[in-house]
N, C-alpha and C positions, 0 to 999 in steps of 0.2 A: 723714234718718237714713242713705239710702245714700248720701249726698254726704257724711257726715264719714266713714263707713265707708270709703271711697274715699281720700278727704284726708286720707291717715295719715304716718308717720313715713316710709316706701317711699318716696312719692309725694315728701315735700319733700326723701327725700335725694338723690336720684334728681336732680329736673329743679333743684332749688333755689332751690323756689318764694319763701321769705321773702327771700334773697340778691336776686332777682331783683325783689323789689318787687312779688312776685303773688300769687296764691290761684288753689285748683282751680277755684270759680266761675267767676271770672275768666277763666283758662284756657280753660275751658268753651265761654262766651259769645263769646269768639275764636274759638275752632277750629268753632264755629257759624255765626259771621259769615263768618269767612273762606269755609267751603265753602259757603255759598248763596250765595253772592258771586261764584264760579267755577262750581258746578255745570253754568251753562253748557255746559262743555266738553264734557259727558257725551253731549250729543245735536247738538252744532257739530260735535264732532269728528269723527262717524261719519259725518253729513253731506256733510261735506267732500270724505273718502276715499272715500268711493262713488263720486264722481265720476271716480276711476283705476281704479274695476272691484270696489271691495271690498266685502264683506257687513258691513250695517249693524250688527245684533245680533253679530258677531259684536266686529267694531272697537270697538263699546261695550264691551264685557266685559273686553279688553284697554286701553281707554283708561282704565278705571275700576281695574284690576289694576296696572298700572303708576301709576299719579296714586297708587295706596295704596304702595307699595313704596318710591318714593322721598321721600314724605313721611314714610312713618313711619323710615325711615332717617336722616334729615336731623334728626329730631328725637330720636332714639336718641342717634345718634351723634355728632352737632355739637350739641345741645339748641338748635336754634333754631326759632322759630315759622312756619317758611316751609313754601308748600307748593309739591307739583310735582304735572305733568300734560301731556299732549301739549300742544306751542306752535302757538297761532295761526299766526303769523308761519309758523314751521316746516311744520307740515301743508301750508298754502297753496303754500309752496314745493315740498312734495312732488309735490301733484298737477298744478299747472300748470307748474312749469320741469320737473319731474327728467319725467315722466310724459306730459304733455300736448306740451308741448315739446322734450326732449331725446328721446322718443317710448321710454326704456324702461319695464319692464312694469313694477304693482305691489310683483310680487314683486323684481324687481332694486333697485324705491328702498327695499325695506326691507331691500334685504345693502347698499348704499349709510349705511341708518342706523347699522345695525349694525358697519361697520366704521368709522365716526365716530366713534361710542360706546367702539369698540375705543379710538381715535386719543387721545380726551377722556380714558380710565381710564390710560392710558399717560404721558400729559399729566401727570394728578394726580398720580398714584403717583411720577413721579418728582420732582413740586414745581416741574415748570417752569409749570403755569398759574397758580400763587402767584406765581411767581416775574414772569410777564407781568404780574401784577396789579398788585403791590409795585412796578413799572417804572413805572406810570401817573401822570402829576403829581397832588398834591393837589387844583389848581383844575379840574380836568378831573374825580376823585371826587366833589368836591364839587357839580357839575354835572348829576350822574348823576338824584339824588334830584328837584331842581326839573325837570329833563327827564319825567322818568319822569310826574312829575304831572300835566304839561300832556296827554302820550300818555294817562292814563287817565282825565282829566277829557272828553278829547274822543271817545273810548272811552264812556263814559257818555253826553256828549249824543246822539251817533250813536245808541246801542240804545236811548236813550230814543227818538228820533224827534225831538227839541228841537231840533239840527241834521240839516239833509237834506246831505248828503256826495254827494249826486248822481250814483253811483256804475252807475246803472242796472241793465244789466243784470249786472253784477260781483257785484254784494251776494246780486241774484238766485243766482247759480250758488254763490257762498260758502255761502247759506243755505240751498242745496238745493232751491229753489223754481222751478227753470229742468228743462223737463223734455226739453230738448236732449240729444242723443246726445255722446261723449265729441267727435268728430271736427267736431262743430259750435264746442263750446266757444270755442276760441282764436280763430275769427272773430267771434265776439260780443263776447269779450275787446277784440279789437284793435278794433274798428268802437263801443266804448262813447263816450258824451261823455266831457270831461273834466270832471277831477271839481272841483266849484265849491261850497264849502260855503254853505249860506243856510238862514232859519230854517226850521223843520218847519210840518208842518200844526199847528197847537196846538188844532184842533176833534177832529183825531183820539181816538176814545177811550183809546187806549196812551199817546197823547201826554199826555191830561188825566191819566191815570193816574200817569204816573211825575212831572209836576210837584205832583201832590196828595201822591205819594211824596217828594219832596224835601221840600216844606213841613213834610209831620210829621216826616223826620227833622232837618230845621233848626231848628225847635221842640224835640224830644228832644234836640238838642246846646246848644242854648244852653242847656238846661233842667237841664245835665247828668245825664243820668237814663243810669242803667248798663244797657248793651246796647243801647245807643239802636240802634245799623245794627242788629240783631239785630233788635230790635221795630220797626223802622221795614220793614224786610222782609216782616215776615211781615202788620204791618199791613197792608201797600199790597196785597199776594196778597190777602186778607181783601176790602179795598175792590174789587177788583178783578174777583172774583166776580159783585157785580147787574150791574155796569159791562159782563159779556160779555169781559173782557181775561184773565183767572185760568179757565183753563180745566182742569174737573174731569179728572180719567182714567175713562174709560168699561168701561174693559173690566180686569181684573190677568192677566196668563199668563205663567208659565216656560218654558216650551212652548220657544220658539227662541234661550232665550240658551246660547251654547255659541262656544265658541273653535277652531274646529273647520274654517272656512273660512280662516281668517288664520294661526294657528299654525303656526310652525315651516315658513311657505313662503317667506321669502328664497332666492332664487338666485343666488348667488354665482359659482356658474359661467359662468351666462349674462351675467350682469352685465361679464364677462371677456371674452366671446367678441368676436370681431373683425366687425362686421358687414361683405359683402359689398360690395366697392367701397371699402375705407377702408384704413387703412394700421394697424398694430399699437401705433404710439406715439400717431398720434392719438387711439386709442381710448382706450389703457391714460390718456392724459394728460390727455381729457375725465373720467372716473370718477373719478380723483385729485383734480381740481378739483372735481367737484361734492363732494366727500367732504372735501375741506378746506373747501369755502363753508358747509357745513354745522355741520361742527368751530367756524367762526369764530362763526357766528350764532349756531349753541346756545352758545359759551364768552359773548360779548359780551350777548347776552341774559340769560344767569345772573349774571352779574356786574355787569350793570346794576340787575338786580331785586335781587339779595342787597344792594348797596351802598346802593340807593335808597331800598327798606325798611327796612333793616337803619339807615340812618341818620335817619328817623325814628324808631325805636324807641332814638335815643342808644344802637347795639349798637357803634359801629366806635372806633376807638383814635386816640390823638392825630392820626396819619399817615393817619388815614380810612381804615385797614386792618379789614377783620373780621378777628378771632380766629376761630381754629377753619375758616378757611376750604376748608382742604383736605378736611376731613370732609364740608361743605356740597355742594363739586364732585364727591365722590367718591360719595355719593348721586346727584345728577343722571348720571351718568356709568352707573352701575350699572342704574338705571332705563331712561335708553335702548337698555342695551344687551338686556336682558329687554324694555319693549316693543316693540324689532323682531324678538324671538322670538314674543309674542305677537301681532304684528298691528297696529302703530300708528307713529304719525312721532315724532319725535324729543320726548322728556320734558323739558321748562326747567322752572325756577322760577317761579311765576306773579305777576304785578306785585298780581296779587288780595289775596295775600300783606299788603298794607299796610293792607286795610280789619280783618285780625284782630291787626294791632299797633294800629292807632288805636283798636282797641276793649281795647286792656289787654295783646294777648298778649306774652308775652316770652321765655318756656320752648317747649322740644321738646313739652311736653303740647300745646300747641294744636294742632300738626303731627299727636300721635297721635292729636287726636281728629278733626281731620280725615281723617286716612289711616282710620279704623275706618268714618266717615260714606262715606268712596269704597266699600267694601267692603260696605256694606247696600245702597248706591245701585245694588248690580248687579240685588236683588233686589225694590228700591222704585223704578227708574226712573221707570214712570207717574206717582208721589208730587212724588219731584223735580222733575216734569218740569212739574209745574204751576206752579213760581214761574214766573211773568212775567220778561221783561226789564226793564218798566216798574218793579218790587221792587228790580232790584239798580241799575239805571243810578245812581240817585239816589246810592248808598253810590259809587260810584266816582268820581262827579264831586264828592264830599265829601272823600274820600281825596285826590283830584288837588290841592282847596284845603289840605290840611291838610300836603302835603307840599311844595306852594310855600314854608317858611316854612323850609328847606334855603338859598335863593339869596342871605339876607342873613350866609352866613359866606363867601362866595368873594370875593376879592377882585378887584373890575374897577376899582383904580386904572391899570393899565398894559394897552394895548392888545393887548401883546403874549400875556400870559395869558386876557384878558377874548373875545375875538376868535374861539378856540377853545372855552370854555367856552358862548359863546352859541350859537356855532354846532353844539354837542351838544344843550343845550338847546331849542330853536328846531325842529331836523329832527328829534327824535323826533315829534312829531305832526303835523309836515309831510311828512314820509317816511311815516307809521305803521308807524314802525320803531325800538326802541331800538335794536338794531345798525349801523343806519345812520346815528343821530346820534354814536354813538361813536366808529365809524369815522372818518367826517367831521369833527366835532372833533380826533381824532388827526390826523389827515393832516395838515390847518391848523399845529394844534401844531409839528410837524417841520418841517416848512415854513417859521413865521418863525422857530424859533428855527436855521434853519440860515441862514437871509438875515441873523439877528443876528451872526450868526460866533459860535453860543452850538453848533456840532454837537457839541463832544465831552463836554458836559453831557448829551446826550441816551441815553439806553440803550439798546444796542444792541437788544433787543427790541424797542423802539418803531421800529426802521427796518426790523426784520423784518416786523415788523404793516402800515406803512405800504405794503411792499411787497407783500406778499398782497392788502392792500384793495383795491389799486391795481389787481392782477391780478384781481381776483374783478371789479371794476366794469367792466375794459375788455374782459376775456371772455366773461363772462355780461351 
């Protein structure tokens, strides 16, 4: 009864549910999927940033404030089913290069984001990041999606445990389990093996978990049965419980959630200042660069995830263009810039994004119901915080297969197109970076087609990007 109350004439004029091929159910069971899929973030995130000095409880509240703001934007106002939230990729750069490394404080990497965010709304608004996008060859779009799969299928075996990623004491300090002081870190960093991928324990109970997890959702997909990653999630929590993996919440308290430590402390000032012994240009022209590497990653990252998902859900246009895209970046762009007011690193689009189109989504409603889901998550953390990783690894490394099924429209007749395209493909999960395999890809790109005597086919934005990558790598 409240579901057709809900599913009224509003609802289909609104997101254009029948047009789109969907239903509020539907919808529903997407924006469901998608966020236990990512929920993740809610407690990796704060993790992370503690590690540059910040208060956990508070960086959640802000990771969770922002993950709602720019999803429910992006689905308002572009009607597309994606969500956002503090970036992986992003965070990690915040505490170890900008923080650990470049040695300024918390508060400076977040007038750092902040003015990135500026840099990115600037971007949109006037249609030059359209305009970067629209520059990109077809076979290099099209590259995006099967790239993106393999990065989140090996993403799922990693947090299953399936593959050991060998990462030592790295994974430690990412997952907050390293109880080193900040000035220790970066010799652990440097002093880890290298990272050697080989199978997991599979005696492990997490491990037996998330492969008992895969099985019932491979069974639910061949089976076709609706919501399969949805019930195959909450299953595997469920199973997961005798097993000792699904761990209850002990305690519930409101007690210390408050935004209060993080809010509104960027220093922008300081972040200017000249330190001692250094010269005024060096400085001003390190802050510039970290502020454009930043700009690149969050642009390259969203548009690999909008492109990648977006073209499993058959969203993009002859030319591999999304519609509506500027609406899409103008949301990410607004988000990061509210959450480094509130207290967090830079907001992308999440590649999670494609477990709630494989599951049917197609409308902005998945988005709003995700963005509603971030917004109770402040007050149910303990709740959230029970799925397992063993729950969701499984849905990602199913997404990863289901978006492999992108690489048989690119064309690798000529070496010349094929060459770049694999090599975007390929470094996204070998870097675990889609900005690096993008990057990399393009470089290649300019490259032969300037050794073909093909340069003046190439757009001049493509030899601007070359040239920023070029500096962002040989810099940092």
């Amino acid at each position: 009864m409240f579901v057709r109350q809900i599913d009224g004439p509003i609802m289909e004029d609104f997101f254009k549910l029948s047009e789109k091929g969907t239903n509020f159910r539907t919808e529903l069971i997407a924006g469901l999927t998608t966020f236990l899929t990512m929920s993740y973030i809610i407690f990796v995130n704060p993790a992370i940033l503690a590690k540059a000095g910040m208060e956990m409880e508070s960086v959640l509240v802000a990771t969770c404030l922002s993950a709602a703001l720019g999803t429910l934007l992006i689905g308002l106002l572009a009607n597309y089913p994606f969500a956002q939230a503090p970036g992986m990729g992003l965070n990690a750069f915040f505490v170890f290069t900008v923080v650990l490394t470049l040695g300024y404080t918390w508060q400076q990497g977040l007038a750092i984001v902040f003015l990135s965010g500026v840099l990115f709304l600037i971007l949109t608004i006037s249609g030059l990041r359209k305009s970067i996008i629209d520059a990109i060859p077809l076979n290099l779009k099209l590259a995006i999606a099967p790239g993106i799969g393999l990065f989140i299928a090996l993403i799922g075996l990693n947090n299953a445990g399936l593959v050991d990623m060998n990462q030592g004491p790295i994974i430690d300090i990412i997952l907050g389990n390293s109880s080193l002081e900040a000035s220790s870190l970066i010799d652990q960093v440097q002093s880890a093996p290298p990272q050697i991928i080989e199978l997991g324990r599979l005696s492990s109970p997490p491990v037996l978990l998330a492969v008992i997890g895969f099985a019932l959702l491979c069974v639910l997909m061949v089976r076709q049965v609706s919501g399969a990653m949805l019930w195959a999630i909450l299953g595997t929590t469920l199973i997961g419980i005798p097993m000792g993996v699904t761990q209850l919440p002990e305690t519930y308290s409101l007690d210390r959630i408050s935004l209060s430590a993080t809010a509104f402390q960027l220093d922008l000032v300081g972040l200017f200042a000249v330190p001692e012994g250094e010269s005024a240009i060096s400085s001003i022209l390190t802050v510039l660069l970290v502020i454009i590497s930043f700009t690149l990653v969050d642009l390259f990252d969203t548009l690999g995830t909008l492109l990648g998902t977006a073209a499993k859900g058959d969203m993009l246009d002859e030319q591999g263009n999304l519609p509506r895209m500027n609406k899409a970046l103008f949301s990410d762009a607004s988000a990061t810039l509210v959450g480094s007011l509130l207290g967090t690193s830079s907001v992308t689009t999440f590649i999670e994004s494609g477990s709630g189109i494989v599951a049917g989504g197609r409308t902005g409603l998945t988005a709003v119901v995700v963005a509603t889901l971030f917004l109770f998550a402040i007050l149910l953390a303990p709740i959230a915080g029970m799925i397992p990783a063993a729950a969701t690894s499984p849905i990602l490394i199913m997404v990863g297969l289901l978006m492999l099924d992108g690489i048989k429209k690119i064309d690798m007749s000529e070496l010349s197109t094929s060459i770049p395209a694999f090599l975007l493909i390929i470094l996204m999960p070998f870097t675990y970076s889609i900005a690096n395999g993008i990057a990399i890809g393009m470089l290649f790109y300019v490259l032969i087609e300037v050794v073909l005597g093909r340069w003046k086919t190439i757009h001049p934005i493509l030899y601007l990007l070359a040239a920023l990558f070029l500096m962002r790598y040989i810099l940092l």
